[in-house]
C-alpha positions in Angstrom: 84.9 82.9 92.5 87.7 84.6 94.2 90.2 87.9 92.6 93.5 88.0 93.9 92.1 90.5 96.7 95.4 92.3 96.2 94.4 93.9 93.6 90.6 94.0 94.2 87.9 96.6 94.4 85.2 96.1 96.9 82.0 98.1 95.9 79.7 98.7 99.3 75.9 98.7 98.5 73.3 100.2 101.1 70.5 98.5 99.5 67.8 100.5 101.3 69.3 103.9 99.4 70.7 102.1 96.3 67.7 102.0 93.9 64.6 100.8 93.7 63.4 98.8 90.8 59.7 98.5 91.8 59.8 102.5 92.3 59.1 102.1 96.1 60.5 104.0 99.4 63.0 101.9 99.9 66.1 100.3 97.8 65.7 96.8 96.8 67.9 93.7 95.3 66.2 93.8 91.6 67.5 97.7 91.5 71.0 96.4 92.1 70.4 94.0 89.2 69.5 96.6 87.3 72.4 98.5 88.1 75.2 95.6 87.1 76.2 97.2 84.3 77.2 100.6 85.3 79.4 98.5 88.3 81.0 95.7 85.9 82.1 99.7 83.9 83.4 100.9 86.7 85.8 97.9 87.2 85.0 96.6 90.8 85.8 92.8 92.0 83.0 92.4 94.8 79.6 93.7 95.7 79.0 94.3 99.8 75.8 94.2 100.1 75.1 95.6 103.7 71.9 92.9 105.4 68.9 92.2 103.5 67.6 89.6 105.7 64.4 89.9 107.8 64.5 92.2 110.1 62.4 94.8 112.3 64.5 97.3 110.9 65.3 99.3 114.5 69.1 99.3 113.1 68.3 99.2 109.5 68.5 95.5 108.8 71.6 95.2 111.6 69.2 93.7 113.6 68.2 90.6 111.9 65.3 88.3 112.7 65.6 85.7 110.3 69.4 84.8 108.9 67.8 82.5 106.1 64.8 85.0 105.1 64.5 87.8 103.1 62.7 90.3 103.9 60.3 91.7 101.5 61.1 95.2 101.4 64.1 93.9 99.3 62.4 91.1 97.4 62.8 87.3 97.4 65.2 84.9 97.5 64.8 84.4 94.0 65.5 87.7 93.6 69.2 87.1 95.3 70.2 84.0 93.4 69.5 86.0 90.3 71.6 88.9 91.4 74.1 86.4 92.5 73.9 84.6 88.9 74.1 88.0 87.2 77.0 89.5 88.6 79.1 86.1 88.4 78.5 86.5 84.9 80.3 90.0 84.8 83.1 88.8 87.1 81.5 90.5 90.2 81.6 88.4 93.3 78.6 88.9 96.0 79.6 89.8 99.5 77.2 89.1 102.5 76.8 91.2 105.3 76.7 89.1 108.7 75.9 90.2 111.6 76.5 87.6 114.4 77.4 89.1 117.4 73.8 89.8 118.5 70.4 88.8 116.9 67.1 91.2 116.9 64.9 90.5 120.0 62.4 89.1 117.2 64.3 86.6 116.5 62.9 82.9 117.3 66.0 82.1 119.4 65.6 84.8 121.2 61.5 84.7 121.3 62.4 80.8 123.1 65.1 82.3 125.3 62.9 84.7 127.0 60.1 82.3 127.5 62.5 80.6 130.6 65.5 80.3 132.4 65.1 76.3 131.1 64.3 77.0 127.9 67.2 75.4 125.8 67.5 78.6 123.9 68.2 80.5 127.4 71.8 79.9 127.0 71.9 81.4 123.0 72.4 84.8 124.9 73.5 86.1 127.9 71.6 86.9 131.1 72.8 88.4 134.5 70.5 88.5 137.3 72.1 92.1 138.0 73.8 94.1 135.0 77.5 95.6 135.6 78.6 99.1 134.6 78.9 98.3 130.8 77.4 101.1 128.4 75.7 100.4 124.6 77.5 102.1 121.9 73.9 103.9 121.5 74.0 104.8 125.2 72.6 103.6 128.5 73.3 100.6 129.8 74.3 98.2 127.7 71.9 95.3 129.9 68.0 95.1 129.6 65.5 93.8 131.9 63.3 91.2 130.6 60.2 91.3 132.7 59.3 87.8 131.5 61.9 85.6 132.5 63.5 88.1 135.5 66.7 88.8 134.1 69.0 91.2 132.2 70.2 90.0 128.9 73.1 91.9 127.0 73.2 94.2 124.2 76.2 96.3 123.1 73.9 97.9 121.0 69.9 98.7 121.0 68.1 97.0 123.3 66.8 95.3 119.8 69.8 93.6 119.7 70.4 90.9 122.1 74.4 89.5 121.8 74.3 86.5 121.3 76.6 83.8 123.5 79.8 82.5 122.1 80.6 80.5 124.5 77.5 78.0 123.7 78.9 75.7 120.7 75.4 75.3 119.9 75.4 78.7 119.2 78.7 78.9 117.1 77.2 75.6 115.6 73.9 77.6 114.1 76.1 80.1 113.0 78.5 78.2 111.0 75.8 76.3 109.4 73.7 79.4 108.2 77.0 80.8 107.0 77.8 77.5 105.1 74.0 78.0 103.5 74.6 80.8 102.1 78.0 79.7 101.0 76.1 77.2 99.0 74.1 79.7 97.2 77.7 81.0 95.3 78.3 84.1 97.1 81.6 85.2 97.1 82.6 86.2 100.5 81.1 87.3 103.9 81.7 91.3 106.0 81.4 90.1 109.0 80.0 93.2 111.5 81.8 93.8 114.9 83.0 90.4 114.4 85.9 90.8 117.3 82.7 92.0 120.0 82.0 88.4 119.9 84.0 87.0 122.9 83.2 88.1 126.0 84.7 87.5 129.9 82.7 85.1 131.3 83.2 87.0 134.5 81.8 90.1 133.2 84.1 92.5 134.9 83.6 96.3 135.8 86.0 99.4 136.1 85.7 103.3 135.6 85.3 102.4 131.6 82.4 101.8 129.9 83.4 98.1 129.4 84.7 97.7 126.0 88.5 97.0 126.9 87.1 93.7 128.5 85.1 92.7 125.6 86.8 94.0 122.6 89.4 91.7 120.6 87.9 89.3 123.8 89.7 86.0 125.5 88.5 83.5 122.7 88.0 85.4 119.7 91.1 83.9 118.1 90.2 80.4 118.6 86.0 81.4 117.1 87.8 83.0 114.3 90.1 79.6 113.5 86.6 77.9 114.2 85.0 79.6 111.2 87.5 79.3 108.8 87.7 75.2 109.3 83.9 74.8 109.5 83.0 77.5 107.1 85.9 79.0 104.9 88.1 76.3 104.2 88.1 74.5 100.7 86.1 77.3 99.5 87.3 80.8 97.3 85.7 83.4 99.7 86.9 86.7 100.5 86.5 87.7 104.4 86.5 90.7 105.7 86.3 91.7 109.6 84.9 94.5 111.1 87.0 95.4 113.8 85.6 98.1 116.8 88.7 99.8 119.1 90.7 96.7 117.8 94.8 97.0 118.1 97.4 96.4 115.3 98.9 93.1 117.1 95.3 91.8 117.0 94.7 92.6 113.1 97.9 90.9 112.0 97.0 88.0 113.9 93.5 88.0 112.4 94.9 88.2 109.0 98.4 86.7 108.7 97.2 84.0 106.1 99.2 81.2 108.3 96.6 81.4 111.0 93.5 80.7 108.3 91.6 83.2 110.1 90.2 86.0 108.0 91.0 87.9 104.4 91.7 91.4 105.9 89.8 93.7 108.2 88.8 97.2 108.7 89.5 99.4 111.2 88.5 102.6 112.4 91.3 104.8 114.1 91.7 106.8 111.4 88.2 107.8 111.2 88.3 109.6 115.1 90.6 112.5 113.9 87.7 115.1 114.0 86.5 113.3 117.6 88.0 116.0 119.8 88.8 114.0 123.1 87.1 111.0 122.2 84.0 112.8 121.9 81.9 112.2 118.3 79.4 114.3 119.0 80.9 117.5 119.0 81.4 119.3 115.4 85.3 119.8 115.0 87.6 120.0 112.2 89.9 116.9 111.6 93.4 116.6 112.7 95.7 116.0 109.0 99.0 115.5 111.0 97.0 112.6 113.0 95.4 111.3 110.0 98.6 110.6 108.5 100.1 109.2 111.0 97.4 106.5 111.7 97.6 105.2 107.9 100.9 105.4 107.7 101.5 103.2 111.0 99.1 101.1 109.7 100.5 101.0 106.5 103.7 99.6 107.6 102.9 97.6 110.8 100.6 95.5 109.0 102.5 94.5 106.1 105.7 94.2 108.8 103.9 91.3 110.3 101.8 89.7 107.3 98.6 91.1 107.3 96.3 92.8 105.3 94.7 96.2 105.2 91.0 97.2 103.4 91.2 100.5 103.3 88.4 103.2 103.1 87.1 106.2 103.4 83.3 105.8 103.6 80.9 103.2 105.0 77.1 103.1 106.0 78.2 104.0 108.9 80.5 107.5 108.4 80.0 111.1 107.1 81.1 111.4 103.2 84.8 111.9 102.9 84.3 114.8 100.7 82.5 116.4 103.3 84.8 115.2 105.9 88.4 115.6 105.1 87.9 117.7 101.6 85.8 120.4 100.1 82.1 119.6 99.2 81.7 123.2 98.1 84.2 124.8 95.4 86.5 122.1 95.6 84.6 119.5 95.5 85.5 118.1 92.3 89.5 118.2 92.9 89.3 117.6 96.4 87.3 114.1 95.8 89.7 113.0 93.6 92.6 113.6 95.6 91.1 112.1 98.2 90.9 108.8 96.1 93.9 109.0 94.6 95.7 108.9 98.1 93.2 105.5 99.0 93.7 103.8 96.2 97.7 104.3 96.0 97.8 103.1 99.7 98.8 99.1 100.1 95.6 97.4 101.1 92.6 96.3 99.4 90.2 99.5 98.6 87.1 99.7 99.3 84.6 102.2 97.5 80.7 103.0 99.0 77.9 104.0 96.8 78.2 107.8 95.8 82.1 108.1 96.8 82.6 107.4 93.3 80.7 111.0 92.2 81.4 112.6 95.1 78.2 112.6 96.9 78.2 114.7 100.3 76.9 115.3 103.9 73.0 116.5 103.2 73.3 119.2 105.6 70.4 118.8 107.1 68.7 121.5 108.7 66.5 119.5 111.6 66.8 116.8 113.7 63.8 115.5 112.2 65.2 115.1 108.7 67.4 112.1 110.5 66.4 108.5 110.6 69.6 106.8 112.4 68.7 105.4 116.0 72.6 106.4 117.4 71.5 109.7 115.9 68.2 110.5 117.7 69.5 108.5 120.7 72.8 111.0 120.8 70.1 114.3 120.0 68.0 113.0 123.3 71.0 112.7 125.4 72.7 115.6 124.6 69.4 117.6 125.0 68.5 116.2 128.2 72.1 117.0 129.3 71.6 120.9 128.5 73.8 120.8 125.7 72.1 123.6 122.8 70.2 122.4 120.0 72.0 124.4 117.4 75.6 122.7 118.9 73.7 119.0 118.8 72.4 119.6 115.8 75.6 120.6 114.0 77.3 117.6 115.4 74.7 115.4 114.0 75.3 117.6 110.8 78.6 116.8 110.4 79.0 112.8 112.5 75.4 111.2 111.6 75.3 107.6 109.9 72.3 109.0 108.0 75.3 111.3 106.6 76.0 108.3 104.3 72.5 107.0 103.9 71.0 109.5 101.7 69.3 107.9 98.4 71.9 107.2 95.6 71.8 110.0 93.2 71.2 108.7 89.8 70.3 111.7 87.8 68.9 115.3 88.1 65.5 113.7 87.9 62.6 113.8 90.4 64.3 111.7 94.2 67.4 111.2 92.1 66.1 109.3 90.2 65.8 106.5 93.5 62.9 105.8 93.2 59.1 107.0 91.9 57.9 107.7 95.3 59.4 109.6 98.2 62.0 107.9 99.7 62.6 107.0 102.9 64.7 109.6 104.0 65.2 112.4 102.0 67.8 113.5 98.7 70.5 115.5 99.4 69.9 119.0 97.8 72.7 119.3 95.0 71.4 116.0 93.6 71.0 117.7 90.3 73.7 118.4 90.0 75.8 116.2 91.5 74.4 112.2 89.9 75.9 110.0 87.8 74.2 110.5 84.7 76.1 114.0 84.8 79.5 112.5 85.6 79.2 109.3 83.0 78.9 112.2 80.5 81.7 114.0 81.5 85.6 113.2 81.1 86.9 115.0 83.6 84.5 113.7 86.0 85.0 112.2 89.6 83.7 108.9 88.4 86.1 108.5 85.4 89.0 109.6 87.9 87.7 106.2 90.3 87.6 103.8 86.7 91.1 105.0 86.4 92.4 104.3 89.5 90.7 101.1 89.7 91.8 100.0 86.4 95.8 101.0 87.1 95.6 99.5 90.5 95.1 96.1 88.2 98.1 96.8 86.1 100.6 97.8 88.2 101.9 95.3 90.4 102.9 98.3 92.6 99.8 99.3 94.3 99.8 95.8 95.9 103.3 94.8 96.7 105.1 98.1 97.1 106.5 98.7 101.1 105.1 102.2 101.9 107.1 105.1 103.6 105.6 108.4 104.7 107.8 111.7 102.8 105.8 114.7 104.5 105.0 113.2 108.2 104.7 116.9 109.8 103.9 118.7 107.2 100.5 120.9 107.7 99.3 120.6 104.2 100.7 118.0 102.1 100.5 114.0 102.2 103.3 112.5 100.0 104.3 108.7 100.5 106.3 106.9 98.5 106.2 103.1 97.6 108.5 100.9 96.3 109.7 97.1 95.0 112.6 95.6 93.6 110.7 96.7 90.4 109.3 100.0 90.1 108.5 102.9 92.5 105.4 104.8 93.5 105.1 107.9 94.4 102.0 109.9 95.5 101.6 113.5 96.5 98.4 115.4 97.9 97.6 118.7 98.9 95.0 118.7 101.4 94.4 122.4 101.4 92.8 125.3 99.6 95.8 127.2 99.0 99.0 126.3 96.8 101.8 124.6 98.3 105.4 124.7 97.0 106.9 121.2 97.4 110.3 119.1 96.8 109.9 115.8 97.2 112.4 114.4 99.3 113.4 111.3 96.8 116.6 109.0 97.2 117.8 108.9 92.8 116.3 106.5 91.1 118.5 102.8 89.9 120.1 103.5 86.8 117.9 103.4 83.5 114.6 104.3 85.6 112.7 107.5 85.2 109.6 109.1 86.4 106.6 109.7 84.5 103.0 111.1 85.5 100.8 107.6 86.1 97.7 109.9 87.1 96.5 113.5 87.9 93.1 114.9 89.3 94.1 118.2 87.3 95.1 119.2 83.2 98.4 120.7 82.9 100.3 118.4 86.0 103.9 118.5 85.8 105.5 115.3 84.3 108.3 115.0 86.7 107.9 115.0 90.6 109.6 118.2 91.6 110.1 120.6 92.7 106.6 121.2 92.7 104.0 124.3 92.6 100.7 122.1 94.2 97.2 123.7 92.9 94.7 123.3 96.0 93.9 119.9 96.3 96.0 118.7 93.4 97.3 114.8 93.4 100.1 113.7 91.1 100.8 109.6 91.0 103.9 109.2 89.7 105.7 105.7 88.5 109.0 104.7 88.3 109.8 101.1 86.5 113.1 98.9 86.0 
């Protein structure tokens, strides 16, 4: 089963925070059943289900032991064909999450490869007899010794994660044919983690960097990617979506101009760096708006220039909540969450929306370092730390950067853990949770959630959200995003204050064809004005305005 992912909405599910059907710590794939429901209302395409496989659970199931296993914490593989069975039946695709760069140490390959520089799982990984300059994305060294077998073997990320080796087509081999499993059990289309980290120089060179420019978007990852599609894609309705780390434009046409049969569309991450002053993440700091803009917007035209195909977002497993991050999770945290979607979901690209952006659930604010479970977290806190840097300063950047930001259990309602679970979870409720659930927002109109079911539901009727060329109105302007997008048959115009304070704004519009006229398509506030301008904004006000032949 396949939408037109033009029109789409991809729904991300942590299952770990989701909800818990059996009333246990932890998330689990019969409380996403349960669940299907309140999704098929809101109007979403696809589930993304972030990995549920077996797993030691050092990187929260991104370190996977068994590709074809489930592991118990989230049920059985009965459990999964009946989730798969029972959101076909609403029109909801399943989306798996794959995570094929590197494999947990636990894994059996691995376990053989270890065993023996003749083992004939040695060459599933990669193994230097002295490790380079290359850094983790956790930190350190990004090379392990293994005492056993007298060797460094690879890993971008924990020590946990061993990558595995590309350039074996044994290993690209085991990988197809897992994928094409699970292919065979109906789901609907595969996110495929840090999928251009895959190829890798087989001369493993070293400069003042901490590698990445060598590895990332690597020699062969094109020619993997066109591997995939004809061993695993091909002949079959999937959606496929790349995560892309530190990628480049030229790279993300190429990996999703439909001509090359290589993937769906991809995410990148530029636009989430604006509040990394210098390249630094861990260091609390506001975000840059001008910058913001002008990444989206870029992206926004450069992709469509040359065929490609944008998913955009705000919020993953990975990143703080947007509310939090680029809006106002106290006073304004009503308007500002739904100008914030409004802009998403009137850029051209497929949208993506992650459990709790649809009620406007925000950073925890966590008061001690303690309170966090992420490994990049704790591994940044012991760094920092050990470099001098204050606890309060380190602890504020965790506050505001931490994955565990977005991990939180799903609020539910204003009952006891958010109504998660029966037990305490495994990491702690945010605080307004009872106030801030979806029980509340289902039973109120003007509501966050309703403003999402909205959106989603005119991003289906229009043609415009999809096919519309995009132009940027307001590049330099300190408070207000405004982009306008048109077709040969109707025009789209979207305008968003970004501040606190009222803005006075005049759209700077070219007159309409003959016989066309605006009209107010969607607001985030009573009383908008029906015609685009000039305009008094309200802080954090959003007007969509439509134009039609």
């Amino acid at each position: 089963m396949q939408h037109d992912i033009k029109t789409a909405v991809v729904y991300q599910i942590y299952p770990k925070s989701f909800y818990s059907h059996h009333g246990n710590a932890t998330g689990d794939l019969a409380g996403v059943i349960d669940k299907l429901d309140y999704l098929a209302w809101l109007g979403v395409d696809y589930l993304w289900l972030t990995p549920f496989f077996q797993s030691p659970q050092q990187d929260n199931g991104y370190d996977i032991s068994d590709y074809y296993a489930i592991d118990p914490a989230y049920g059985t593989m009965a459990d999964l064909e009946r989730l798969i069975a029972e959101a076909k039946s609403r029109g909801i695709g399943l989306m798996l999450d794959i995570v094929v760069n590197h494999t947990s140490t636990a894994h059996a390959w691995f376990r053989q490869a270890r065993q023996g520089r003749d083992n004939p799982y040695r060459d599933f990984y990669i193994w230097r007899d002295t490790p380079n300059n290359w850094q983790s994305k956790f930190g350190g060294s990004a090379w392990e010794f293994d005492a056993d077998s007298g060797q460094y073997y690879l890993h971008l990320f924990d020590k946990t994660q061993a990558d595995l080796n590309w350039a074996n087509p044994a290993v690209r081999q085991a990988v197809y044919a897992m994928m094409r499993f699970w292919a065979d059990k109906g789901v609907a289309g595969f996110r495929l983690d840090v999928i251009n980290l895959i190829s890798k120089p087989g001369d493993f060179p070293e400069d003042h960097s901490d590698g990445r420019r060598f590895y990332t978007d690597g020699p062969r990852i094109h020619d993997y990617l066109q591997e995939m599609h004809r061993e695993v894609f091909a002949g079959r309705d999937l959606l496929t979506v790349g995560e892309m780390s530190s990628t480049s434009m030229t790279h993300c046409i190429d990996y999703t101009q439909p001509t090359r049969r290589e993937l769906s569309m991809v995410f990148n991450f530029h636009h989430l760096k604006v509040d990394y002053p210098n390249g630094e993440k861990w260091v609390a700091a506001p975000f840059d708006f001008i910058e913001l803009k002008r990444i989206l917007s870029a992206w926004q035209v450069g992709m469509v220039s040359g065929g490609g195909w944008n998913a955009t977002f705000w919020c993953n497993h990975d990143q703080p909540r947007v509310v939090s991050r680029f809006g106002d999770d106290g006073r304004y945290r009503v308007e500002s969450a739904k100008m914030l979607a409004s802009v998403l979901h009137g850029l051209r690209g497929t949208p993506y929306i992650y459990q709790g952006e649809e009620i406007a659930m925000a950073n925890p604010g966590f008061t001690r370092i303690d309170d966090y479970r992420d490994v990049e977290s704790l591994n940044a806190w012991h760094a920092l730390r050990a470099q001098g840097v204050a606890a309060e300063a380190v602890l504020a950047a965790i506050r505001q950067k931490s994955r565990d930001n977005a991990r939180t259990p799903m609020q539910w309602d204003n009952g006891p853990h958010a109504g998660f679970s029966r037990v305490a979870p495994w990491i702690d409720v945010a605080p307004d949770a009872d106030r801030v659930n979806v029980a509340a927002a289902l039973a109120d109109p003007g509501s966050v959630l309703h403003h999402y079911r909205q959106l989603i539901a005119l991003r289906k009727r229009h043609p415009i959200f999809a096919d519309g060329d995009y132009r940027c109105l307001t590049p330099e302007h300190p408070a207000i995003w405004a982009y306008l997008r048109a077709s040969e048959a109707a025009r789209l115009l979207v305008i968003a204050n970004f501040r606190a304070e009222p803005q006075d704004f005049d759209p700077p519009l070219a007159p309409l064809p003959v016989g066309w006229r605006w009209r107010l398509l969607s607001a985030n506030l009573p009383a908008s004005p029906d015609q685009p301008g000039p305009l008094r904004l309200r802080p954090y006000e959003a007007l969509i305005y439509l134009a039609e032949r």
